[in-house]
N, C-alpha and C positions, 0 to 999 in steps of 0.2 A: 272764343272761336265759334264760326257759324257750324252746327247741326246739318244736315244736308238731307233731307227725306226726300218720297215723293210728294208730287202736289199736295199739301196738305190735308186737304178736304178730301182726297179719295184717301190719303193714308188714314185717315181719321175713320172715316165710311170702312175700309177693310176691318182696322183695329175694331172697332163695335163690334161688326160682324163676325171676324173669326180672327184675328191676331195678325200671326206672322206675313209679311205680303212679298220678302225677298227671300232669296234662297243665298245660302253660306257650304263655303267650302271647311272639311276640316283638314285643311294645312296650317301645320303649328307655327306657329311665328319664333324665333331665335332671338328676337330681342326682350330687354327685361320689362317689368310691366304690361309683356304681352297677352291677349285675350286669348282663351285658352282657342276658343272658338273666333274667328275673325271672315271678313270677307274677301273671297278671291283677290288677290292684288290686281289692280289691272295693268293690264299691257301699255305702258305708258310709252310710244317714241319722242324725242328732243324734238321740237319744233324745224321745219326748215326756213331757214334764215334765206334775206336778199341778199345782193351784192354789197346794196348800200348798208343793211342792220350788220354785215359782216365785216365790214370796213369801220363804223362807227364799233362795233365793238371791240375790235382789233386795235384801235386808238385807243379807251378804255383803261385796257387790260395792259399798255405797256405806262399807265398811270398808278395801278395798284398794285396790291401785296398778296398774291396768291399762294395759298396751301392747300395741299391736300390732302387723306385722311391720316396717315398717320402722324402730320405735323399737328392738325386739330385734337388728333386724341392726345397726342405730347404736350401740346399747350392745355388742356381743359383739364388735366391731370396736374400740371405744376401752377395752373395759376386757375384755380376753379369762378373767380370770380368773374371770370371774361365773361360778357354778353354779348350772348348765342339771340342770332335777328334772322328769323324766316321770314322772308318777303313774299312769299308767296299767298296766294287768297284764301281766309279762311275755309271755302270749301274743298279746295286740295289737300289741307291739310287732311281732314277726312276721308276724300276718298282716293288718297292716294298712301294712305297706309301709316298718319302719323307727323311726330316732328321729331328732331332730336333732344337726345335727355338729356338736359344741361343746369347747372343748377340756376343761371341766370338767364332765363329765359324770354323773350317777348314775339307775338306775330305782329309785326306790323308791315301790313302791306307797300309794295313797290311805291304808288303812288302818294300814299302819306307819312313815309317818313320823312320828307322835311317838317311835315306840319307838328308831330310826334315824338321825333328824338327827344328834343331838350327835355319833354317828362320824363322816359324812361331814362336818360343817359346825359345827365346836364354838365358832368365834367369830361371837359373834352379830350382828357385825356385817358378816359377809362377803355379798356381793352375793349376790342368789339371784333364778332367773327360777323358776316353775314351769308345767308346761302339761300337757294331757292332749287328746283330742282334739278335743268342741268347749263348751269350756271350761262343763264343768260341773261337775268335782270338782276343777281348776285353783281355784279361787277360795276354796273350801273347805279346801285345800290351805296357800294364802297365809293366809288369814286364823288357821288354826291355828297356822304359823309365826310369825304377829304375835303371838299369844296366849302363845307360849313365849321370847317374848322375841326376838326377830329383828329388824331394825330396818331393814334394808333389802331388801323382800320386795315383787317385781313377781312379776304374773299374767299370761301372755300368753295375753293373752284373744282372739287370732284362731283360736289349736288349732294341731295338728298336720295338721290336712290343707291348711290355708289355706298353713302353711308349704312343703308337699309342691309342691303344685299351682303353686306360684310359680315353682319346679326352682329352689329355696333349697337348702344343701347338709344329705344325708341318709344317715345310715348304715343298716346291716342286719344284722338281727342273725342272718339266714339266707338266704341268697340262692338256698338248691337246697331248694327242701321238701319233693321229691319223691326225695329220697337224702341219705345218711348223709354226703355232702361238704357243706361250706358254701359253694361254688360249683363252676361244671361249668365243666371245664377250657376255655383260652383259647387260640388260637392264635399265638405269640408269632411266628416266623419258620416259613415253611413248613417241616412235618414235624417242630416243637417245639412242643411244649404242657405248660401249667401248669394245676391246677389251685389257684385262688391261695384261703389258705388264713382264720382271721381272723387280726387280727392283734391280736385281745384274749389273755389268756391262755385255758390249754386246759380245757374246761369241759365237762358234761355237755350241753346246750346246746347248744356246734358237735361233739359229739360226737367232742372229740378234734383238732379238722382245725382248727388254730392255725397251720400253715406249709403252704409250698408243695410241693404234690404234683407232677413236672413227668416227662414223656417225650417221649422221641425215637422216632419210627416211621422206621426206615428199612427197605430191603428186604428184609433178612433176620430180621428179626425190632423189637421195641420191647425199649427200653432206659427204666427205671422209675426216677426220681431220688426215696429215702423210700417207705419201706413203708409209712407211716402210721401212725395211734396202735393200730390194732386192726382185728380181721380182716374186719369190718363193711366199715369204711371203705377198706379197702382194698380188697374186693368190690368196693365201687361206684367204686372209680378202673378196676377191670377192667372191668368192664359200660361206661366211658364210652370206654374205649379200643377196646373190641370192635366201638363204634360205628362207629371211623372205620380198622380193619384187622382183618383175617382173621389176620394174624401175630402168632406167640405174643411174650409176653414172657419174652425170653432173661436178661435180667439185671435185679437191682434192688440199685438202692448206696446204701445208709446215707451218709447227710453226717454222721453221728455217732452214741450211743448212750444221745442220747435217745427219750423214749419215741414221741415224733409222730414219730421217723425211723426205727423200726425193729421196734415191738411187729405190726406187720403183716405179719412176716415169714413165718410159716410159713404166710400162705393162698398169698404168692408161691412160697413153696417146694412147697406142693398143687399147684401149675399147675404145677411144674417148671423154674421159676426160680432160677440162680444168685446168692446174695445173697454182694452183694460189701462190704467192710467195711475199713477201715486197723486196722494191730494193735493201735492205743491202745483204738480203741472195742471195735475184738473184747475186748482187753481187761477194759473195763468195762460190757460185755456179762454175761460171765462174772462177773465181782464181782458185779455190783449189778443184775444183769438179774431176778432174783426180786424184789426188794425193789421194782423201778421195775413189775412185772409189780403187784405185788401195790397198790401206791396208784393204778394203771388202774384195775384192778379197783372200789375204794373209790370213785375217782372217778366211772366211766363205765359203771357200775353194770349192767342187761343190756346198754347196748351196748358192752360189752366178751365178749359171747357167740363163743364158739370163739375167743378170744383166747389166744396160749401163747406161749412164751416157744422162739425159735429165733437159732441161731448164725450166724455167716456160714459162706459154705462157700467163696468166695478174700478170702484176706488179704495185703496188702499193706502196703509202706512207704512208697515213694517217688512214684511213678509207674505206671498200669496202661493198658498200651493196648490198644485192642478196636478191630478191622475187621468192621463190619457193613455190607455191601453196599460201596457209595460212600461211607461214612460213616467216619472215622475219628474216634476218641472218644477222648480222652484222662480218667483218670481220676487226679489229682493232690492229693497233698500238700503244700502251699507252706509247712508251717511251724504253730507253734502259735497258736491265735484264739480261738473264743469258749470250746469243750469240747474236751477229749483225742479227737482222729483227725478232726477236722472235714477234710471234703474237699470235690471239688468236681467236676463236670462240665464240661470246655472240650473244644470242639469248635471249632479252630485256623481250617478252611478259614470256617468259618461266622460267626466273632469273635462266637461267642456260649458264655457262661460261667453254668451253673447252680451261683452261688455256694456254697450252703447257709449256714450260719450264720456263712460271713465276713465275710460284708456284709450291714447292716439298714440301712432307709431310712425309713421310714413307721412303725415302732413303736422305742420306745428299745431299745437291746440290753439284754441281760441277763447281769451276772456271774456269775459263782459260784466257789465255794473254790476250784476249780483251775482257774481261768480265769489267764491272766497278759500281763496289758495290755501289758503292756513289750514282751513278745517278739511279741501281737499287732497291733503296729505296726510292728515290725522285718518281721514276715509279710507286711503292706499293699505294702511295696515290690515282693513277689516278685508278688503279686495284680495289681497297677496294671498291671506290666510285660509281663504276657499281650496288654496292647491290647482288651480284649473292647468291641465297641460295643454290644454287649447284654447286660444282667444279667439274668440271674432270681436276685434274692434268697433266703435263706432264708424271707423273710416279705415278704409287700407285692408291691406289682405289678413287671412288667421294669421297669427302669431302665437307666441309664447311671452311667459311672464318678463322674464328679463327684458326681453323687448321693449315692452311697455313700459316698464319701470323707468329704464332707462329715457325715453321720448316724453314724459308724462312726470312722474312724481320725481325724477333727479333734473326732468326741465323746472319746473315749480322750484323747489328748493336752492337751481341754480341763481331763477330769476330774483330769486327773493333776495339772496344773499348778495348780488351785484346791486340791487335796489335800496337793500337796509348800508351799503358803503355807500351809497350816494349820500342819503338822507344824513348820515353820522357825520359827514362831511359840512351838510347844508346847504347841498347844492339841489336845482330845482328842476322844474319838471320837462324842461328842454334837456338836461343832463342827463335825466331816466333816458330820454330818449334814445341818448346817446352811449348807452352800456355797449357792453361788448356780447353779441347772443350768436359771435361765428359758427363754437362748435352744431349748432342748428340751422345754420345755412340751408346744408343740403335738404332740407326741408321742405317740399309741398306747403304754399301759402307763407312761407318763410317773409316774403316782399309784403305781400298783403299784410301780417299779423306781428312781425315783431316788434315795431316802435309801439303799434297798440298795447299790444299785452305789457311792454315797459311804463306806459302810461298808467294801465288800470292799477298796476302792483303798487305805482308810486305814491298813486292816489287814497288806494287801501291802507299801505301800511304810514304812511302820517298820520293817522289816528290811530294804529292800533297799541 
């Protein structure tokens, strides 16, 4: 979904100069995933309509299946797998406060879903709600779906603000519009702060800022968990911390060497911060830090502006520890997880652990070629046993242990065990494909990552 700023180049020009360029209201939003801080809603009227758009729609509507919110919330609740279609334009979706939260989700606008269905929706018999805001290209919507052959195609003819207004549940596809973050950090325990990141994948759109941005302000300086995807964004994590301390930022730590965790590095290294890194990712830093630099670039197009590709400057294996004021910080290795050098931030007196990519809660994880499930559940023991009563995730809001274990190490264990009943069978890697990963449905990236991660597992464990 499209981002929606000012002109670029002046929000760019302001951002350099001094930060923030829009003003926000604090009315709390009611819906879940809400920003705690969000932008006035605006005053949105329904279009007025001709004779003739009135009449043509009036034919329409005695063609389709209209519901309205409590028939929607009754259906998404017995049959979660219906695909929820906002037709409306990505930049509504932003500045009109969101979409609805549904596990099956897609935007695809009025004008291209004939071109589009058959990706997202190739059996034509799969449930399908569509909506827009007050239900005037919804209908038009359905009723082409009827014409292409669909068979079970409802209109929720109350809109999306009826849903909003209700404090029905509602996602965001930008929660900071007045900065390059997709939301403005959060205060997790006094003197820890996140800023929590999306938890879709990373896009032009959240501008990169797909995980959590997190710091410690202690007396003698802040402590910076992720550099971010790019030098932009990692500006505006400075400008938000400059907010709340006059002390520099001394240190910032890679949780790994991917790109949201460390292409940010050299604006922290311009402020004169130590970035600190375990050997694996320094590692694959050095390999594959151009190649990861250069599809940023592709990606996030100018807001990858003064973006470059920088080193760690301490490297470590095991264990790093740092005395800042009263603050003792441990920076730790437990073992190998999601990517080479994943680390973490524990802070022992506090029982509070900025996991990074050990632990996911709120979006499915994600494998890859050198991921190794086996040894990241052997890892989860050394993890658990920290005690931490406060997570910050790599992605998704704090938590707690159970939480994670559950999304994380009994996800691993699940997948494995449906993949080693394949394999004992001798069935192949079409059939991984085809396990069963329901109870994770409701999952962030769920669509994106589950036949992959069935893949990578199937592929692993034939040789192990």
């Amino acid at each position: 979904m499209k981002k929606l700023h000012p002109p670029f180049a002046m929000f760019l020009l302001n951002l350099l100069l001094s930060g923030a360029v829009l003003a926000q209201s604090d009315k709390p939003a009611k819906t879940d995933n809400a920003p705690a801080v969000i932008a006035a809603e605006p005053a949105i009227d329904a279009p007025v309509l001709s004779a003739a758009a009135k009449a043509a729609l009036s034919k329409v509507n005695k063609r389709i299946t209209p519901i309205n919110t409590d028939e929607l919330k009754a259906l998404l609740k017995a049959k979660p797998e219906t695909v929820v279609i906002d037709v409306r334009n990505p930049e509504e979706l932003t500045l009109q406060g969101g979409y609805i939260s549904a596990t099956t989700f897609f935007n695809i606008t009025r004008g291209l879903l004939e071109f589009q269905i058959d990706t997202f929706a190739p059996n034509k018999k799969t449930p399908i709600v569509v909506y827009s805001s007050f239900n005037r290209r919804s209908p038009l919507a359905a009723d082409t779906l009827m014409q292409l052959g669909y068979t079970n195609v409802k209109n929720y003819a109350d809109g999306f603000f009826k849903w909003k207004r209700a404090g029905l549940p509602v996602k965001y596809s930008d929660k900071a519009l007045d900065s390059f973050l997709y939301s403005k950090p959060q205060e997790v325990i006094p003197g820890v702060w996140s800023a929590i990141g999306a938890t879709a994948p990373q896009t032009y759109e959240n501008s990169g800022h797909n995980n959590n941005l997190s710091f410690v302000i202690t007396e003698e300086g802040v402590l910076v968990m992720n550099a971010g995807a790019n030098y932009l964004l990692a500006q505006s994590l400075h400008e938000e911390i400059k907010k709340l301390t006059k002390l520099p930022v001394k240190y910032v730590v890679l949780e790994n060497a991917q790109s949201h965790a460390m292409l940010g590095a050299s604006y922290w290294k311009a402020q004169g911060a130590t970035i600190i890194a375990h050997k694996d990712a320094a590692h694959e830093i050095q390999q594959d830090g151009h190649n990861i630099l250069a599809s940023t670039r592709s990606r996030l197009r100018d807001k990858a502006f003064k973006t470059e590709l920088a080193t760690p400057d301490k490297i470590f294996e095991d264990k790093l520890e740092l005395k800042m004021g009263s603050w003792k910080i441990e920076v730790l290795y437990l073992g190998p997880a999601h990517s080479p050098g994943d680390i973490m931030v524990w802070i022992p007196e506090k029982k509070l652990v900025i996991s990074g990519d050990t632990a996911f809660h709120e979006r499915l994880l994600p494998l890859f070629d050198n991921t190794n499930t086996a040894a990241w559940i052997k890892t989860w023991d050394k993890f658990e046993a920290l005690g931490a009563q406060t997570i910050i995730p790599g992605h998704g809001r704090p938590t707690h242990i159970a939480e994670v274990t559950k999304y994380t190490k009994d996800y691993l264990v699940y997948l494995r065990a449906k993949i080693a009943e394949v394999i004992k069978k001798g069935g192949s890697l079409q059939d991984a494909y085809k396990v069963d990963q329901s109870p994770y449905a409701h999952l962030d990236t769920y669509d994106e990552l589950a036949r992959v991660n069935a893949g990578m597992v199937f592929r692993a464990m034939e040789f192990e």
